[in-house]
N, CA and C atoms as a LAMMPS dump frame, in Angstrom:
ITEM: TIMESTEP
0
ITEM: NUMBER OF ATOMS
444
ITEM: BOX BOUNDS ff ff ff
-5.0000000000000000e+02 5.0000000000000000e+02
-5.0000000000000000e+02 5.0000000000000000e+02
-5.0000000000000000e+02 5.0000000000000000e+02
ITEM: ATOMS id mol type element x y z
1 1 1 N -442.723 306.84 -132.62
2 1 2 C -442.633 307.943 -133.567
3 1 3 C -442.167 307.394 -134.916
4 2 1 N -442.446 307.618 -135.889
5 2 2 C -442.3 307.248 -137.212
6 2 3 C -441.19 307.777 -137.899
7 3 1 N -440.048 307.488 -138.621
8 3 2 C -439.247 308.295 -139.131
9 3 3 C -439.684 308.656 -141.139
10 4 1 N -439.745 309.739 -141.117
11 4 2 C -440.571 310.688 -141.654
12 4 3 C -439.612 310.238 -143.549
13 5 1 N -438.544 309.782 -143.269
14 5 2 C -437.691 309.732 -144.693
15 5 3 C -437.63 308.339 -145.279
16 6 1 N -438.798 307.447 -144.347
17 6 2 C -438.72 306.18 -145.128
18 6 3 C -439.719 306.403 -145.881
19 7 1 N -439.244 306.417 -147.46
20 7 2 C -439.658 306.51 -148.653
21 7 3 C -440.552 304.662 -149.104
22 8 1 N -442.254 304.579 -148.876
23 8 2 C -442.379 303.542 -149.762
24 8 3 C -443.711 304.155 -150.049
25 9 1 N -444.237 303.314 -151.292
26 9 2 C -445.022 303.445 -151.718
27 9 3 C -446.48 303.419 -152.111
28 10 1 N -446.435 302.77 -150.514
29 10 2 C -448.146 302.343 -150.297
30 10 3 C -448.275 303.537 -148.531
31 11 1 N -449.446 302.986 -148.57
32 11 2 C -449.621 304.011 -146.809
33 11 3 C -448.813 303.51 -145.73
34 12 1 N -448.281 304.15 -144.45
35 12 2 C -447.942 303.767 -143.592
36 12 3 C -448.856 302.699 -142.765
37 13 1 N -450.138 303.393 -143.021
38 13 2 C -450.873 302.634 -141.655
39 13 3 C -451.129 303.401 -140.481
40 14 1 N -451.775 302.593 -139.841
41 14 2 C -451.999 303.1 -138.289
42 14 3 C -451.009 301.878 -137.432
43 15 1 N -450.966 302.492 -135.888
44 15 2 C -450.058 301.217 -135.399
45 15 3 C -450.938 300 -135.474
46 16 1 N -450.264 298.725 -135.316
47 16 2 C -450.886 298.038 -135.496
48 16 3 C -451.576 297.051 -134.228
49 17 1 N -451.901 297.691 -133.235
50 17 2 C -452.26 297.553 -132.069
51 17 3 C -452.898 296.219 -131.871
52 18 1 N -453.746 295.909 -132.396
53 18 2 C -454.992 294.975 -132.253
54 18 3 C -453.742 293.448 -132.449
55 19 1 N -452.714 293.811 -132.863
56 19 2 C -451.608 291.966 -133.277
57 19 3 C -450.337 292.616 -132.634
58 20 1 N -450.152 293.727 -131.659
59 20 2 C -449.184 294.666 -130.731
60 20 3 C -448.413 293.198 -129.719
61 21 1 N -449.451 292.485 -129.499
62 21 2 C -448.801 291.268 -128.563
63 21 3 C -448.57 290.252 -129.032
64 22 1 N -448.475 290.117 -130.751
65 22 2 C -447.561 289.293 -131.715
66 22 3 C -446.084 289.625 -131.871
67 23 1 N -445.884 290.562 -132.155
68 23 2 C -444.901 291.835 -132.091
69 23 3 C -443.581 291.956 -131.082
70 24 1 N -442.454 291.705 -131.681
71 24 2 C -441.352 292.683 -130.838
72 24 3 C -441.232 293.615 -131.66
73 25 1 N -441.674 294.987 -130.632
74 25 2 C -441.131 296.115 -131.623
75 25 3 C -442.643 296.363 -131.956
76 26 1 N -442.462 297.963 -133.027
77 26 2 C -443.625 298.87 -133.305
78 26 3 C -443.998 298.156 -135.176
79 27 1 N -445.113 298.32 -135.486
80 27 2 C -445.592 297.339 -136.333
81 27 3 C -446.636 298.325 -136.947
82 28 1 N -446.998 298.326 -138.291
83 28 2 C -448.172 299.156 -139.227
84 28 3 C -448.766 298.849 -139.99
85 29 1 N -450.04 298.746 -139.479
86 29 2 C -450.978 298.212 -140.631
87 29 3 C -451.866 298.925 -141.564
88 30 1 N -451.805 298.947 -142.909
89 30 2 C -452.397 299.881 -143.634
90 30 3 C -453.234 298.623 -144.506
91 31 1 N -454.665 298.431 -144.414
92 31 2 C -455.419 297.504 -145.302
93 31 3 C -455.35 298.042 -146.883
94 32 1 N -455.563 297.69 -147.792
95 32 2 C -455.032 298.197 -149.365
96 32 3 C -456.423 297.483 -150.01
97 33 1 N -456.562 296.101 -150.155
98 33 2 C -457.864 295.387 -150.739
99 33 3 C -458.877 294.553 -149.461
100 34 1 N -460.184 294.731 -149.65
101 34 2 C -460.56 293.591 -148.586
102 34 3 C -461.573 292.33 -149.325
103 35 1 N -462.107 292.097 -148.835
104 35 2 C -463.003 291.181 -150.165
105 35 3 C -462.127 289.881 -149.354
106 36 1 N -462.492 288.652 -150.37
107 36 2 C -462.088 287.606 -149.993
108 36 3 C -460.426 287.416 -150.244
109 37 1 N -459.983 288.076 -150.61
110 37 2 C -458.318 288.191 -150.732
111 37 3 C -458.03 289.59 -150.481
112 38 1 N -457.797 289.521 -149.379
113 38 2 C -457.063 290.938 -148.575
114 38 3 C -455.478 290.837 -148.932
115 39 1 N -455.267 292.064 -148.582
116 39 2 C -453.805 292.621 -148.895
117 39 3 C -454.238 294.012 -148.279
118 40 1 N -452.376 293.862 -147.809
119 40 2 C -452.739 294.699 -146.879
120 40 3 C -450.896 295.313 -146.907
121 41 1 N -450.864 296.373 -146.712
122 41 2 C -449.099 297.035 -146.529
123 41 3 C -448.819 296.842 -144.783
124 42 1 N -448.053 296.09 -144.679
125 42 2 C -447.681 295.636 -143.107
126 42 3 C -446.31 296.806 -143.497
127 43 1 N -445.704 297.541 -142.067
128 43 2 C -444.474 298.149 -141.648
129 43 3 C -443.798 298.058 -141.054
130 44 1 N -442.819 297.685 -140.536
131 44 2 C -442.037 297.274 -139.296
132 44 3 C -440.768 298.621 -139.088
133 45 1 N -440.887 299.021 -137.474
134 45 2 C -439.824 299.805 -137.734
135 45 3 C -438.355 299.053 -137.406
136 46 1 N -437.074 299.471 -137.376
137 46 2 C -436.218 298.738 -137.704
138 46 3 C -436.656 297.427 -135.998
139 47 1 N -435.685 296.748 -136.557
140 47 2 C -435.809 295.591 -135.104
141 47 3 C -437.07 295.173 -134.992
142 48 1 N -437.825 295.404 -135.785
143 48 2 C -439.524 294.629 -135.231
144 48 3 C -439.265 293.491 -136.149
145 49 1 N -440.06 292.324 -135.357
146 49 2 C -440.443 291.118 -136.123
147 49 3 C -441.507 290.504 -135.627
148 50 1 N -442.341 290.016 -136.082
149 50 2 C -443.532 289.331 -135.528
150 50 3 C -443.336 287.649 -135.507
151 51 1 N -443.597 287.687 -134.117
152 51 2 C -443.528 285.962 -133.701
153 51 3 C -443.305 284.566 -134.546
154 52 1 N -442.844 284.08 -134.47
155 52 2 C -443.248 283.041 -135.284
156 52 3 C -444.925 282.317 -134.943
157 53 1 N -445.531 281.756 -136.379
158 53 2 C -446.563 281.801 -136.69
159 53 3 C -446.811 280.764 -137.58
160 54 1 N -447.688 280.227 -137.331
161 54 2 C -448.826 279.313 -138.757
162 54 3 C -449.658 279.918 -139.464
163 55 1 N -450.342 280.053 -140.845
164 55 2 C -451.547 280.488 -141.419
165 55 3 C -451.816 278.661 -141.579
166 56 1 N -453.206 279.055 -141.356
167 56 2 C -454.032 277.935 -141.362
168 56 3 C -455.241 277.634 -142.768
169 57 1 N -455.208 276.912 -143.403
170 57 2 C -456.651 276.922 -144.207
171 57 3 C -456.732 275.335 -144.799
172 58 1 N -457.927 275.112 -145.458
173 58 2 C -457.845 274.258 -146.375
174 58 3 C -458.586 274.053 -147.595
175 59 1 N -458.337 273.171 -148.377
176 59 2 C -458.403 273.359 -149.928
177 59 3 C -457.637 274.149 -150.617
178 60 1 N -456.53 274.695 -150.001
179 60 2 C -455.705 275.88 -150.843
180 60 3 C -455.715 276.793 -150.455
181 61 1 N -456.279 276.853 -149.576
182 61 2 C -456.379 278.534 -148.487
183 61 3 C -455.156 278.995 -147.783
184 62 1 N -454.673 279.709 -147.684
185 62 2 C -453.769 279.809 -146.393
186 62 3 C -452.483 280.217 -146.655
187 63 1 N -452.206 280.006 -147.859
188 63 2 C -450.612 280.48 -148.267
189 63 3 C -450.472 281.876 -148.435
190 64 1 N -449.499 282.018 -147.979
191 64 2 C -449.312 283.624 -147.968
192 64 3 C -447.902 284.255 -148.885
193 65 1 N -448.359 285.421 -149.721
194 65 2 C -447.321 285.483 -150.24
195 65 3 C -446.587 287.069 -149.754
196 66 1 N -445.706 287.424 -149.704
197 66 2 C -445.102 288.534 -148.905
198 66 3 C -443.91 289.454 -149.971
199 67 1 N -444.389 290.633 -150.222
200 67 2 C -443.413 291.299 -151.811
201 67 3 C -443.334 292.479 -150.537
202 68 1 N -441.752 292.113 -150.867
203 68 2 C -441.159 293.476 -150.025
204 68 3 C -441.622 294.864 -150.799
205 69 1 N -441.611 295.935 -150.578
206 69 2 C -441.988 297.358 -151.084
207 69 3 C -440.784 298.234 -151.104
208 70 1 N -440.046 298.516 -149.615
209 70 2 C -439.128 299.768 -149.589
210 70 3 C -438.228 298.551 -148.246
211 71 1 N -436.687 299.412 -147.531
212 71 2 C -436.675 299.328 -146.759
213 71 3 C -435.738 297.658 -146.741
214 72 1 N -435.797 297.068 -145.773
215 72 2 C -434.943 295.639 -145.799
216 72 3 C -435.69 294.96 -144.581
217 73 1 N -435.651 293.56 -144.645
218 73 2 C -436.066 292.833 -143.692
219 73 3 C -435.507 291.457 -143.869
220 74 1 N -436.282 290.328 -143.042
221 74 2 C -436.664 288.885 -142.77
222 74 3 C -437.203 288.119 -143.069
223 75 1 N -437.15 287.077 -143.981
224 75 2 C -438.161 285.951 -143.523
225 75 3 C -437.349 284.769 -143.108
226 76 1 N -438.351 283.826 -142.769
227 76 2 C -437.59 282.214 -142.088
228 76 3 C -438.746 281.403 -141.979
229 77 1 N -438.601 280.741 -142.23
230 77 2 C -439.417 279.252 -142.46
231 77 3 C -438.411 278.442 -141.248
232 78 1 N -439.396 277.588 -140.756
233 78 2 C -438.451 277.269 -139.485
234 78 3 C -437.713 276.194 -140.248
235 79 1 N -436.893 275.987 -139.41
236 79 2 C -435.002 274.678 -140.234
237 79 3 C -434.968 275.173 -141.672
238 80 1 N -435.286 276.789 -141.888
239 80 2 C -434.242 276.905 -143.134
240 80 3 C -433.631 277.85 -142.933
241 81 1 N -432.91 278.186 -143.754
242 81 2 C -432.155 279.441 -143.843
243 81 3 C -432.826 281.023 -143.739
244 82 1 N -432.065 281.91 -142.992
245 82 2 C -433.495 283.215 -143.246
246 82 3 C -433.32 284.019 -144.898
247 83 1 N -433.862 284.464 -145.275
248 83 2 C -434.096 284.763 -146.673
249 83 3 C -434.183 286.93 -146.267
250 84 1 N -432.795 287.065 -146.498
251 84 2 C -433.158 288.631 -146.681
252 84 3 C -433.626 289.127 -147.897
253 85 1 N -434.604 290.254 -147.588
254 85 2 C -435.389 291.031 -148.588
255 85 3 C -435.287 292.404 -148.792
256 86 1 N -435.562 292.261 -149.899
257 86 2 C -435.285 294.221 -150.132
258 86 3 C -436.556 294.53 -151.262
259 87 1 N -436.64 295.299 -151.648
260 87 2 C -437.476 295.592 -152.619
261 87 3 C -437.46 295.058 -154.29
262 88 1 N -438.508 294.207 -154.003
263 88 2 C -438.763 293.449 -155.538
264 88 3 C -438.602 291.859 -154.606
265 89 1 N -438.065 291.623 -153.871
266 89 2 C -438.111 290.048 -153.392
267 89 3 C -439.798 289.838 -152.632
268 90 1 N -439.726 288.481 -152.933
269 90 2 C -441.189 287.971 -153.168
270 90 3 C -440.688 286.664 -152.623
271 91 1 N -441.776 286.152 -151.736
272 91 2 C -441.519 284.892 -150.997
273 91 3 C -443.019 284.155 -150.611
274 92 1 N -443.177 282.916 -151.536
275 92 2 C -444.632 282.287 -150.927
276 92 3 C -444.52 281.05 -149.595
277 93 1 N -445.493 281.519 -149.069
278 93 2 C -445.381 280.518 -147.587
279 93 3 C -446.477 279.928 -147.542
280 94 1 N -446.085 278.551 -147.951
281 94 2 C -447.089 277.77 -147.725
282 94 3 C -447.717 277.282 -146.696
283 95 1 N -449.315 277.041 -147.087
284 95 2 C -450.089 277.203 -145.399
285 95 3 C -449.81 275.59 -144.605
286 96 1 N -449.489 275.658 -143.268
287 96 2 C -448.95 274.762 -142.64
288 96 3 C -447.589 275.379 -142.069
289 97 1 N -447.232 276.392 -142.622
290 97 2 C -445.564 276.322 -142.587
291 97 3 C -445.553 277.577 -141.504
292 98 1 N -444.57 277.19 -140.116
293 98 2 C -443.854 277.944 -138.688
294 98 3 C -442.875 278.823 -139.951
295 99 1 N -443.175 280.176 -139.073
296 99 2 C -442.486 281.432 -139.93
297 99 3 C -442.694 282.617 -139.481
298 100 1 N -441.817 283.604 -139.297
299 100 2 C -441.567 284.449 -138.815
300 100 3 C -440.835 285.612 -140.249
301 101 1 N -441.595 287.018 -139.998
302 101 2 C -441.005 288.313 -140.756
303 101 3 C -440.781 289.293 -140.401
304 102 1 N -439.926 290.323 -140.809
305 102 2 C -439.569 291.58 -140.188
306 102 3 C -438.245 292.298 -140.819
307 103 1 N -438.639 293.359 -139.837
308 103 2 C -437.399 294.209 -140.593
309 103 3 C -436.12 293.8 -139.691
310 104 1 N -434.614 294.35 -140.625
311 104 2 C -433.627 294.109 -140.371
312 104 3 C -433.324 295.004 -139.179
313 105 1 N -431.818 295.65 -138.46
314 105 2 C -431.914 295.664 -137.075
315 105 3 C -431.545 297.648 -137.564
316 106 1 N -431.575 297.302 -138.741
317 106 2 C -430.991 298.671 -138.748
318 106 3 C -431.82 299.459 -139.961
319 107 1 N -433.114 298.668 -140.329
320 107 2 C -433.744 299.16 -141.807
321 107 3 C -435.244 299.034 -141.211
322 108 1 N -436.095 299.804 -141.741
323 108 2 C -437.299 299.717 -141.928
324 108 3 C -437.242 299.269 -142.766
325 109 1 N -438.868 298.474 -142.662
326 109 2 C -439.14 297.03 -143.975
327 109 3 C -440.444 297.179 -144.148
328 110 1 N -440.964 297.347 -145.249
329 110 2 C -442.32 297.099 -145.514
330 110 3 C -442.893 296.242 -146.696
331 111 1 N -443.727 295.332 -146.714
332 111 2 C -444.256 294.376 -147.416
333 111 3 C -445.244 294.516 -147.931
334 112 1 N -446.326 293.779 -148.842
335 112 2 C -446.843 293.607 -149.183
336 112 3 C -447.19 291.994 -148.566
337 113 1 N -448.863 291.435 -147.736
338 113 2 C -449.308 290.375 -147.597
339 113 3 C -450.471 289.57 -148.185
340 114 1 N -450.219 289.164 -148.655
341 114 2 C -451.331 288.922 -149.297
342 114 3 C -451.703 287.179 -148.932
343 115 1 N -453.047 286.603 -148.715
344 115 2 C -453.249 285.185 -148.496
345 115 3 C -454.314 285.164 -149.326
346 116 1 N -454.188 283.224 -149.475
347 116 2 C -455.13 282.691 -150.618
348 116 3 C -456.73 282.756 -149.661
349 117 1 N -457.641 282.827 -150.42
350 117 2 C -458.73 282.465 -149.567
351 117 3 C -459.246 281.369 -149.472
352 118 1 N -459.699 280.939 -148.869
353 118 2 C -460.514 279.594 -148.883
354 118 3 C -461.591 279.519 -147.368
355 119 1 N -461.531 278.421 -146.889
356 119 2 C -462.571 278.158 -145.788
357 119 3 C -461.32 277.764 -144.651
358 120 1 N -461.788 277.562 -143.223
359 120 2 C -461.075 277.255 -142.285
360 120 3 C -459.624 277.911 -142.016
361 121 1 N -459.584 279.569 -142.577
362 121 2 C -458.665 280.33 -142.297
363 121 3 C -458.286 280.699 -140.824
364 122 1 N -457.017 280.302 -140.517
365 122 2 C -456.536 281.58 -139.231
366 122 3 C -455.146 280.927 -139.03
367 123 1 N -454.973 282.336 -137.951
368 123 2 C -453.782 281.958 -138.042
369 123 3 C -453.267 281.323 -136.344
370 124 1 N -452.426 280.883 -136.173
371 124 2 C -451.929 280.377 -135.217
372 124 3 C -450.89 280.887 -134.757
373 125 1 N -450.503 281.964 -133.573
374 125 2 C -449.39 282.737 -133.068
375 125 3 C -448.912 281.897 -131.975
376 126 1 N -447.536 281.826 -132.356
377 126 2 C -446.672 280.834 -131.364
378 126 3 C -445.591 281.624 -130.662
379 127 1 N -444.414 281.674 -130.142
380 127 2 C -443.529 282.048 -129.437
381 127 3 C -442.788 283.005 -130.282
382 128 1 N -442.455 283.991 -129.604
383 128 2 C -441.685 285.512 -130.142
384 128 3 C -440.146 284.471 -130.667
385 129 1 N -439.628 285.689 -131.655
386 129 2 C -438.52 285.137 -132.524
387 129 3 C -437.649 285.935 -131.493
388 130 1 N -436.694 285.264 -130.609
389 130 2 C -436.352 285.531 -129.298
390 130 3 C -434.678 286.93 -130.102
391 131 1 N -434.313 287.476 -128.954
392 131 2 C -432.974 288.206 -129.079
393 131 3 C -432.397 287.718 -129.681
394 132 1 N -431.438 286.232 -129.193
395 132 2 C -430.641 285.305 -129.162
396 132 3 C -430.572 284.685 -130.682
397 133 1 N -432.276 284.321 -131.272
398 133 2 C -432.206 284.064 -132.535
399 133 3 C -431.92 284.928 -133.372
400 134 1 N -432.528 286.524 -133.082
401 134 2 C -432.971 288.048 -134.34
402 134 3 C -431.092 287.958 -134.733
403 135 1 N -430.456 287.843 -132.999
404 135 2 C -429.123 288.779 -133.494
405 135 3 C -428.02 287.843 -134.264
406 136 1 N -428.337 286.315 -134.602
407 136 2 C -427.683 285.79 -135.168
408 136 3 C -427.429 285.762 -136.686
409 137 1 N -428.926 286.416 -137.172
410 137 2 C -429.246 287.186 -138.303
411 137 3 C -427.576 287.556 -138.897
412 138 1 N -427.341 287.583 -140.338
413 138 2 C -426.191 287.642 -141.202
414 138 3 C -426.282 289.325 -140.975
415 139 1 N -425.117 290.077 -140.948
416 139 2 C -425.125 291.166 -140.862
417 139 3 C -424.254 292.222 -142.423
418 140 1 N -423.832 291.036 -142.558
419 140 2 C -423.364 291.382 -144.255
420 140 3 C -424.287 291.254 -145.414
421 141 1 N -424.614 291.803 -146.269
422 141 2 C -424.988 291.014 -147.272
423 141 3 C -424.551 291.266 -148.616
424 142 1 N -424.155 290.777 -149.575
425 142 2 C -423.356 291.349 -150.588
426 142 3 C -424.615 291.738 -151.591
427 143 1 N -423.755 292.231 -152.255
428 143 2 C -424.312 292.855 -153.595
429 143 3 C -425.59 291.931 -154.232
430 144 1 N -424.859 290.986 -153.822
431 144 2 C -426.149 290.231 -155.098
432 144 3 C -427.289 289.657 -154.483
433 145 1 N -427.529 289.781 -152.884
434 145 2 C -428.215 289.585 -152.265
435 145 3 C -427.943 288.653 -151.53
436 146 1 N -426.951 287.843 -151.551
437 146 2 C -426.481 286.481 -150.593
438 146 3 C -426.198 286.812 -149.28
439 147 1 N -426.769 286.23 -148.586
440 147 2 C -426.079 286.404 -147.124
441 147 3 C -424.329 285.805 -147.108
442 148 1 N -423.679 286.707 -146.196
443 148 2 C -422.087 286.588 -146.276
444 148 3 C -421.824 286.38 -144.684
């Protein structure tokens, strides 16, 4: 069920069924552009995150860039730090790079995805971003956006 007062500014989506077994948690996909550079409004309700993952391409293909919309979430690039987001944060992931996104445990999160195009696109779904890792997640975050 959808909660009706998360305010953002693109469509919800439909569920996002067809990548449901990427997914912990309920997930929304609303397509926005298609053509050779899609973008698309992804949703997560709180606690969802989708697996960690590769985008694949080459010649420049494959990087993905991710602009939060409403709401709070995740990202992580694997051996770095996770990078919380809120609206107006913007994060490019370069193609090659294990990474995982989502909303926080207590916020709906919605993004903006967008990837470069090129030839030899896809993506590569690897192992769910387990309990053990989600709940180690910083649960403070101050004002200025730093994890505390």
């Amino acid at each position: 069920m959808t909660d009706t007062t998360f305010d953002q500014p693109f469509p919800l989506g439909e569920p996002n069924d067809a990548f449901a077994q990427y997914f912990t948690g309920r997930s929304y996909l609303a397509p926005l552009v298609g053509g050779s550079t899609p973008v698309s409004n992804v949703t997560f309700e709180p606690g969802c995150r989708n697996n960690w993952h590769i985008h694949h391409g080459t010649g420049g293909a494959g990087d993905q860039i991710l602009l939060c919309t409403a709401g709070a979430g995740w990202y992580q690039a694997d051996g770095e730090e996770p990078v919380h987001m809120t609206p107006g944060t913007s994060v490019r992931v370069p193609a090659g790079t294990k990474h995982w996104h989502g909303a926080a445990a207590d916020s709906w999160f919605s993004h903006l995805a967008f990837l470069t195009p090129g030839e030899d696109m896809r993506n590569e779904w690897l192992e769910p971003v387990g309990d053990e890792v989600y709940a180690q997640l910083p649960t403070t975050i101050t004002t200025d956006g730093e994890n505390a």
